[in-house]
C-alpha positions in Angstrom: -16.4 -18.1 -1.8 -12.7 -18.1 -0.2 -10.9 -15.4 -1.9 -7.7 -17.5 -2.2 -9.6 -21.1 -3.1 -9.3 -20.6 -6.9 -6.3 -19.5 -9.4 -4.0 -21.3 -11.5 -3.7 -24.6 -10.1 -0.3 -25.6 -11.3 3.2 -24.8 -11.6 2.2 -24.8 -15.4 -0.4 -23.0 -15.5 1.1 -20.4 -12.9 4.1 -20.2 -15.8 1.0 -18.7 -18.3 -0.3 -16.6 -15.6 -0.9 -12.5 -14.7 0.2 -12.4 -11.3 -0.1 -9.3 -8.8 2.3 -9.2 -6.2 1.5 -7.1 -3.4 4.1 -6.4 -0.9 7.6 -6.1 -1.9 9.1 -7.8 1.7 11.3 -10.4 1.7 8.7 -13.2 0.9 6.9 -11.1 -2.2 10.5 -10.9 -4.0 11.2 -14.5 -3.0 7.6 -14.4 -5.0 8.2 -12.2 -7.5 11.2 -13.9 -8.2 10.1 -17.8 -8.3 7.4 -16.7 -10.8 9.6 -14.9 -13.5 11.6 -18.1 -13.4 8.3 -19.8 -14.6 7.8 -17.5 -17.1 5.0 -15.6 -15.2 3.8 -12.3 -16.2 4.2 -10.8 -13.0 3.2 -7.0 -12.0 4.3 -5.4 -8.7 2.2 -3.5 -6.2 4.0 -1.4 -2.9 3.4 2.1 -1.5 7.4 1.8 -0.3 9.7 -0.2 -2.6 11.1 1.9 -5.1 11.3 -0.8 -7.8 7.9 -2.0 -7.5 6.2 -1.6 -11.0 2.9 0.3 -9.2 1.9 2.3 -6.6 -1.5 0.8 -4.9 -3.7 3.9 -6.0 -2.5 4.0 -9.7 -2.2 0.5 -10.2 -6.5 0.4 -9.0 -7.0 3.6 -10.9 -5.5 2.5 -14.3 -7.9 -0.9 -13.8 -5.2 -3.2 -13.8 -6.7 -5.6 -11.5 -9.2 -6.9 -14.0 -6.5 -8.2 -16.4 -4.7 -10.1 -13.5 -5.4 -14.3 -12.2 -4.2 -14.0 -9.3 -2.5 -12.1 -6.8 0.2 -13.0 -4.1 0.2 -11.0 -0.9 2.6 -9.9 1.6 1.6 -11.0 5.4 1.8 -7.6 6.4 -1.2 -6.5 4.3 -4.4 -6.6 6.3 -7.7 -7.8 4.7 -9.4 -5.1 4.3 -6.3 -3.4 2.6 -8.3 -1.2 -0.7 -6.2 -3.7 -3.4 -7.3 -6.8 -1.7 -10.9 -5.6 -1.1 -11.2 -4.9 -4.6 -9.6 -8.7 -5.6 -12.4 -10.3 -4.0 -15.1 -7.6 -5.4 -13.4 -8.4 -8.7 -13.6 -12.3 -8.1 -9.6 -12.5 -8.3 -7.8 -15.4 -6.2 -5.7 -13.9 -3.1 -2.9 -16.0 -2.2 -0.8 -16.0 0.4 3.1 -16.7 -0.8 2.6 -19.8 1.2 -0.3 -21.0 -0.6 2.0 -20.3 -3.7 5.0 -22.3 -2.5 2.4 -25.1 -1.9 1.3 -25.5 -5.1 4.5 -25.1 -6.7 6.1 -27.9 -4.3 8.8 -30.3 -6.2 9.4 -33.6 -5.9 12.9 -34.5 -4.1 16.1 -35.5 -5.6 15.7 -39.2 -3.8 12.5 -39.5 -6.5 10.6 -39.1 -3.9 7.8 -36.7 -4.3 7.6 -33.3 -2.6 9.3 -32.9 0.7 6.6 -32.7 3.5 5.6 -30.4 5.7 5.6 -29.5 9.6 4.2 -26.5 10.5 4.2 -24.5 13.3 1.8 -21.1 14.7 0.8 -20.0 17.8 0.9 -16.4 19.5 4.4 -17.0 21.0 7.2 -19.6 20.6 7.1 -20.2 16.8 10.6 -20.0 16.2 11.8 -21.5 18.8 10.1 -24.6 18.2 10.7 -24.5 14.3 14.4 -24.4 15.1 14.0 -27.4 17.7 12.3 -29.4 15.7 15.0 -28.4 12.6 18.1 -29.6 15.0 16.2 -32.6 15.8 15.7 -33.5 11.8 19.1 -32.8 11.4 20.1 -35.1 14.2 18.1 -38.1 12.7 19.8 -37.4 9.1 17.2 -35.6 7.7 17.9 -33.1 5.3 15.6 -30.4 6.9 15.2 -26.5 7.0 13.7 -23.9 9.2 11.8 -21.6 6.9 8.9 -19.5 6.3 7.8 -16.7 9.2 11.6 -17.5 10.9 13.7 -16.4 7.5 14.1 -18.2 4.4 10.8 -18.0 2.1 8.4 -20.8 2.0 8.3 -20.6 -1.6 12.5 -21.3 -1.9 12.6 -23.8 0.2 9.5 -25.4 -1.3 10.8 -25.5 -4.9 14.5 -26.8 -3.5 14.4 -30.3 -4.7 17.8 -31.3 -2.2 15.5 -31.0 1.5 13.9 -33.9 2.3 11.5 -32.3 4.9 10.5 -28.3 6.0 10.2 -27.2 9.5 7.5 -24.7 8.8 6.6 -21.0 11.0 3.5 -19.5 9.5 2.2 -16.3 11.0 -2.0 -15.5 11.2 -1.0 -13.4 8.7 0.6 -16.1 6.3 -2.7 -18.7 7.2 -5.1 -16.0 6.8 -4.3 -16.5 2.5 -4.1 -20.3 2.8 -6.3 -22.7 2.1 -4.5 -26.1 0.1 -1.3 -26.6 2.7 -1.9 -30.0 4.1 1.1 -30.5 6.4 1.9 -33.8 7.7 2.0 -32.8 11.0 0.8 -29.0 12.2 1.3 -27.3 15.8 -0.2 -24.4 17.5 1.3 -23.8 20.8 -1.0 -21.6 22.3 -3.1 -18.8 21.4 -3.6 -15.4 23.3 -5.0 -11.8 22.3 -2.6 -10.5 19.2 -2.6 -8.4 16.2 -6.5 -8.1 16.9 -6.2 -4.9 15.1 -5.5 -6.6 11.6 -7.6 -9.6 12.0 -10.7 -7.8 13.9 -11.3 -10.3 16.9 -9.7 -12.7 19.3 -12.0 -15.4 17.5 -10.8 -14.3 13.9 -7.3 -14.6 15.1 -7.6 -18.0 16.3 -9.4 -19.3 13.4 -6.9 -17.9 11.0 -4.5 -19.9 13.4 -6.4 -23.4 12.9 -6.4 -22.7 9.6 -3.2 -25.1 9.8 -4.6 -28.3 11.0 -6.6 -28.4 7.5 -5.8 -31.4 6.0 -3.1 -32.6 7.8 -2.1 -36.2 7.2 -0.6 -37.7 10.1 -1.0 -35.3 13.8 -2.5 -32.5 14.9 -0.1 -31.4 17.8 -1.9 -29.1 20.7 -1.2 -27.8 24.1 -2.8 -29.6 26.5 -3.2 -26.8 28.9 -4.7 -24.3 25.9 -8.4 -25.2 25.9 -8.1 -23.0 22.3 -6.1 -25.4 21.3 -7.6 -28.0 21.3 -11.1 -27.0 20.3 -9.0 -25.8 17.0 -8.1 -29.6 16.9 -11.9 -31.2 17.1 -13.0 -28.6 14.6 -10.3 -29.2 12.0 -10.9 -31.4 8.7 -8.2 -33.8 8.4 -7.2 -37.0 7.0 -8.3 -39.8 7.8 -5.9 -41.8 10.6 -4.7 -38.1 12.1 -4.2 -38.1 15.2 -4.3 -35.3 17.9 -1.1 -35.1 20.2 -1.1 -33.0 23.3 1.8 -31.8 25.3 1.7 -31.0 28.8 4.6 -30.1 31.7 2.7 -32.8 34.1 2.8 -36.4 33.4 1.3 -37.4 29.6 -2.0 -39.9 29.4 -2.2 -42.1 26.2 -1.8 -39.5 23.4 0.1 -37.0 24.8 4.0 -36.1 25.3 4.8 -34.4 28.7 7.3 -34.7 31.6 7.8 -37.4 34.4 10.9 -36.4 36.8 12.7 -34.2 34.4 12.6 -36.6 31.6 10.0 -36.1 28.8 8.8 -38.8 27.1 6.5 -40.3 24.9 2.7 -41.7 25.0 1.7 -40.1 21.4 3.5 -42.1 19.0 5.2 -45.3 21.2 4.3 -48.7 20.4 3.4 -49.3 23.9 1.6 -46.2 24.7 -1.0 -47.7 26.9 1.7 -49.1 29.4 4.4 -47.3 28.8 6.1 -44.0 28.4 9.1 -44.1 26.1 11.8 -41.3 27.2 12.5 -38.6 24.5 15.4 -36.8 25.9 16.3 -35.2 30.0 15.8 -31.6 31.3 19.8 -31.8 31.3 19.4 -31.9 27.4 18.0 -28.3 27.8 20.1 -26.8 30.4 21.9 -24.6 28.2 18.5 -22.6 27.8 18.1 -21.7 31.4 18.0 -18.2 32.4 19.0 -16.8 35.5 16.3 -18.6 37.8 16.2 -22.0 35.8 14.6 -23.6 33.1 11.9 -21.4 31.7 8.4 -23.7 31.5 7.5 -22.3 28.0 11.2 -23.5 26.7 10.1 -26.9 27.8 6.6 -26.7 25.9 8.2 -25.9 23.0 10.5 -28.9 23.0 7.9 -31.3 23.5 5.8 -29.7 20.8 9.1 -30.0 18.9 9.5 -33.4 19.5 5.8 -34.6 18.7 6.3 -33.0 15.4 9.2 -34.8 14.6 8.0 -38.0 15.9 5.1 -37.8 13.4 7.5 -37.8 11.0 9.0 -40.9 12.0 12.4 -39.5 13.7 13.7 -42.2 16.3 13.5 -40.8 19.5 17.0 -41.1 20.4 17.4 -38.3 18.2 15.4 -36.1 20.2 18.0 -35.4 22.6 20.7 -35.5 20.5 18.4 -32.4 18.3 17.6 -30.4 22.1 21.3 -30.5 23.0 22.4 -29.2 19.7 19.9 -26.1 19.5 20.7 -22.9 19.9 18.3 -19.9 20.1 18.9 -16.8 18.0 19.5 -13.3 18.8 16.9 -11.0 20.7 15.6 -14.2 23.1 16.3 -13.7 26.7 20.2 -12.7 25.5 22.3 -11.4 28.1 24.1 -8.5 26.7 26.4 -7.2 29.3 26.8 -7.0 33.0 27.5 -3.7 34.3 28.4 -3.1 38.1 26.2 -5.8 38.9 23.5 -4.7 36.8 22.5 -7.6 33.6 21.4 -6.2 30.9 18.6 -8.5 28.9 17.6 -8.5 25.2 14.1 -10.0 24.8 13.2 -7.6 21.8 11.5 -10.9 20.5 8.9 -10.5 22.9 6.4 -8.3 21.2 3.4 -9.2 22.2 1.7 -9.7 25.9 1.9 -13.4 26.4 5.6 -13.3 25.7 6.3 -10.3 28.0 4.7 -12.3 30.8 7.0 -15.4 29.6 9.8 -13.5 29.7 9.3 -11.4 33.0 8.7 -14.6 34.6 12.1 -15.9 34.7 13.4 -13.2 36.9 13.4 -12.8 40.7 11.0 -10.6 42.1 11.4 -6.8 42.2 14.7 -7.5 40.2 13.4 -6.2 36.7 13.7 -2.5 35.4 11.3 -3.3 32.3 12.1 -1.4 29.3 8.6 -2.0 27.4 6.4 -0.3 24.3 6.4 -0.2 20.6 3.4 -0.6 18.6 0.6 -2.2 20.6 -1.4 -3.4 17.9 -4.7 -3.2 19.7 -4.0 -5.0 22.5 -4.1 -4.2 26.2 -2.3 -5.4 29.1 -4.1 -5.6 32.0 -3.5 -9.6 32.5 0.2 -8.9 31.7 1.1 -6.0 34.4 -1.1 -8.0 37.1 0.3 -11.3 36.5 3.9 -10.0 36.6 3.7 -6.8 39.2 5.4 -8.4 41.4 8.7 -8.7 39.1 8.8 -5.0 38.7 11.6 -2.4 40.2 10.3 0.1 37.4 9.5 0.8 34.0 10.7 2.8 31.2 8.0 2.9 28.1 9.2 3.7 24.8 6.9 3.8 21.3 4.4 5.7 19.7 1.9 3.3 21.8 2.4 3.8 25.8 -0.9 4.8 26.9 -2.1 1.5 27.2 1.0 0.0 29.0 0.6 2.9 31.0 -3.0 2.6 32.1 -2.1 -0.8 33.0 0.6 0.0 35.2 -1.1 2.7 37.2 -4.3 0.1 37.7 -2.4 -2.9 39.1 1.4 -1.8 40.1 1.1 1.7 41.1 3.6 1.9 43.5 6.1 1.5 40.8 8.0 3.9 39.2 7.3 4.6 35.5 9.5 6.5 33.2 8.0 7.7 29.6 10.6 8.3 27.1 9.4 10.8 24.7 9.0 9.3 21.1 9.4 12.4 19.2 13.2 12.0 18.4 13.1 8.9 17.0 16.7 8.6 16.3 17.7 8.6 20.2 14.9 6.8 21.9 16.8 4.0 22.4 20.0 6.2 24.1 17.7 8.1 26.3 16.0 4.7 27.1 19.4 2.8 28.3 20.6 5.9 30.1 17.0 6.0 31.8 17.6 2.3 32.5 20.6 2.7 34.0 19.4 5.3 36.6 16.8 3.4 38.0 18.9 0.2 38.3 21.7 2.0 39.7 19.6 3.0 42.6 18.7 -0.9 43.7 22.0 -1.8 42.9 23.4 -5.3 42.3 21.3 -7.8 41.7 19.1 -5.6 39.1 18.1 -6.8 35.6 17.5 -4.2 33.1 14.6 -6.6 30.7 13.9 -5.4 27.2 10.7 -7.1 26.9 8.3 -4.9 24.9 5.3 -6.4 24.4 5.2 -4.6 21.4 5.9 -4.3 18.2 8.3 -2.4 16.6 7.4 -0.7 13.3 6.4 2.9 14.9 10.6 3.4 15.7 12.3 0.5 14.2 12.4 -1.7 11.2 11.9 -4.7 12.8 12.4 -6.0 16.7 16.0 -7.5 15.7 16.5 -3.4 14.8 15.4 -2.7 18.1 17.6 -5.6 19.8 20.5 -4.5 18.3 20.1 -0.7 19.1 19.4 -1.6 22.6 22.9 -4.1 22.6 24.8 -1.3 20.7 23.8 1.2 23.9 24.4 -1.5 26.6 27.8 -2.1 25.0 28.7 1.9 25.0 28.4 1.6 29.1 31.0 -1.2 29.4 34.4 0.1 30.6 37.0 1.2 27.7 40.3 -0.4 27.0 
């Protein structure tokens, strides 16, 4: 049986309910929180927070699993984590706090039911697109909100009776605990070899990412040139009438969105699909994305799988454009920090896994990039990323508690370039002697040199988060610029 299939089924019945929550992030005290307001007897689980009721060995020691319904977990826990291996021996529901927001849902202030849902997952561009397809609800007059794996908790915005739609990031880790969502329109972007280490396999990992098409009620939005994609697509159970909606950087066929001489348009959702192509929005729309060498392709997938979403929802098109030309990305993206003697400095701390690395080194010129890379590798190895993108490199500094594999990488498929290790032992200055290591090695090609903070990695051996890492990379870059 699904460990997360049963509980209390209502808001009501969750207000009479023994609830564990496990995890005491930012989305188990948006949890924790929601439920006491329900009148929940709720009990809190976390090796770390300080005003969590239990630690995880005393809580399963003393028994107090047996007396509980149901229990709401973090996404950082893994599966086999000891409290939620002992759930399901014990036959207790797991929840994500996803699957909780979706069954507390309320119905709107307009009277008209629970504001729907469009959700987003895929191994890389979650957020952007989320925040796309936010700005483009907002255009139309849509009282919207980016939530869930970008910020605000699921389960706030899903009890806020004054949003009249969510644009929805979930994680593997969030979908892994859900099983009721039924969005009415669902994305995943693309799928490549992440956080195998918590979910096992490459295949577990892309199941728990179609775990979002279940149910949906209008389209299932793919990427046409994902093959994973889509096969997620023909295996999910949906309503009946969904629709699958690719998009593609090449010209769209009927039921697709994609690009025809820098316009993209429309052959998903238009009334004259079969004939004709009805234009969304222009590449101009998107020009104040473009890095250094253009337009990034992956920015451009992510606005069409913006705008399908939106266009399931029944947003005009004109407001497409209007949306694209009012976005604007958030910190630790391909943000120029500085420019010193010539020398830009790059934040990209948001790339922290492979696929993005290779996203984000692809923008630059080649031989340009002194790649300041590492972290916490999470299982993953990088022999596709260093040969696709070799050609990019001037050298490398590697930070983290995780370098060998970035290392062995590097010496199989660029080994003429240089590589610098930065000792992790002194946490508290990796990030100075990184920047000055940095600077060296772009001083020596000169002008023209990018210094890239694209880890591939992520962050928690040496940082709190990647925005952490961003910012202590910023801070150092600023301490180089001339005083006065």
């Amino acid at each position: 049986m699904d460990d997360s299939a049963a509980g209390p089924a209502t808001a009501q019945d969750l207000g009479r309910a023994r609830v564990v929550v496990a995890g005491l992030g930012v989305s188990g005290r948006a949890a924790r929180d929601v439920l006491t307001g329900l009148g929940a007897h709720v009990t809190t689980v976390d090796d770390r927070a300080e005003d969590a009721d239990h630690r995880v060995d005393a809580f399963l020691a003393a028994g107090l699993l047996d007396a509980a319904d149901v229990v709401v977990v973090s996404p950082g826990w893994p599966p086999a984590h000891p409290l939620l291996a002992a759930a399901r021996a014990a036959g207790v529901p797991v929840w994500s706090e996803v699957e909780l927001a979706w069954r507390l849902r309320v119905g709107r202030d307009t009277g008209d039911g629970p504001a729907p849902w469009l959700a987003v997952t895929g191994t890389n561009g979650k957020t952007t697109t989320v925040e796309m397809l936010d700005a483009i609800l907002r255009a139309a007059g849509r009282r919207s909100a980016a939530v869930g794996n970008v910020g605000t908790p699921v389960v706030l915005a899903a009890t806020d009776p004054a949003l009249d739609v969510l644009a929805v990031e979930l994680s593997s880790f969030q979908l892994h605990h859900t099983t009721s969502v039924a969005a009415q329109a669902a994305a995943v972007l693309n799928v490549a070899a992440d956080h195998l280490d918590w979910h096992g396999s490459l295949d577990a990992y892309a199941a728990d990412k179609g775990r979002i098409y279940s149910g949906v009620e209008v389209a299932c939005v793919y990427n046409a040139a994902d093959p994973t994609t889509e096969h997620l697509v023909r295996e999910a159970d949906v309503a009946d009438g969904a629709v699958a909606v690719g998009f593609t950087l090449g010209a769209p066929s009927v039921g697709q969105v994609g690009l025809v001489d820098h316009v993209l348009v429309d052959r998903g959702f238009a009334a004259l699909r079969h004939t004709h192509a009805q234009e969304l929005a222009t590449l101009d729309d998107l020009a104040h994305l473009a890095g250094p060498d253009g337009l990034a392709p992956h920015v451009v997938q992510d606005a069409l799988a913006a705008a399908a979403l939106a266009l399931a929802h029944g947003v005009p098109p004109e407001a497409v454009g209007a949306g694209l030309r009012s976005y604007r990305p958030g910190a630790h993206r391909i943000a120029t920090v500085a420019e010193v003697d010539g020398v830009r400095w790059v934040d990209d701390s948001k790339a922290t896994n492979a696929h993005a690395a290779a996203a984000s080194l692809a923008a630059f010129a080649p031989g340009s990039v002194v790649w300041l890379a590492g972290g916490l590798a999470k299982g993953a190895t990088f022999d596709d990323l260093v040969a696709s993108r070799a050609d990019r490199l001037h050298a490398v500094v590697l930070i983290g508690v995780d370098a060998a594999p970035l290392a062995d990488a590097l010496a199989r498929h660029a080994p003429q370039v240089p590589v610098v290790r930065v000792d992790p032992g002194d946490t508290g200055t990796v990030m100075t002697r990184a920047v000055t290591e940095a600077r060296r090695l772009a001083d020596a090609r000169g002008a023209g040199t990018t210094v890239l903070l694209a880890p591939a990695c992520a962050s928690m051996d040496q940082f709190s988060s990647y925005a952490e890492r961003g910012e202590a990379f910023a801070a150092e870059v600023r301490a180089l610029l001339p005083r006065g």
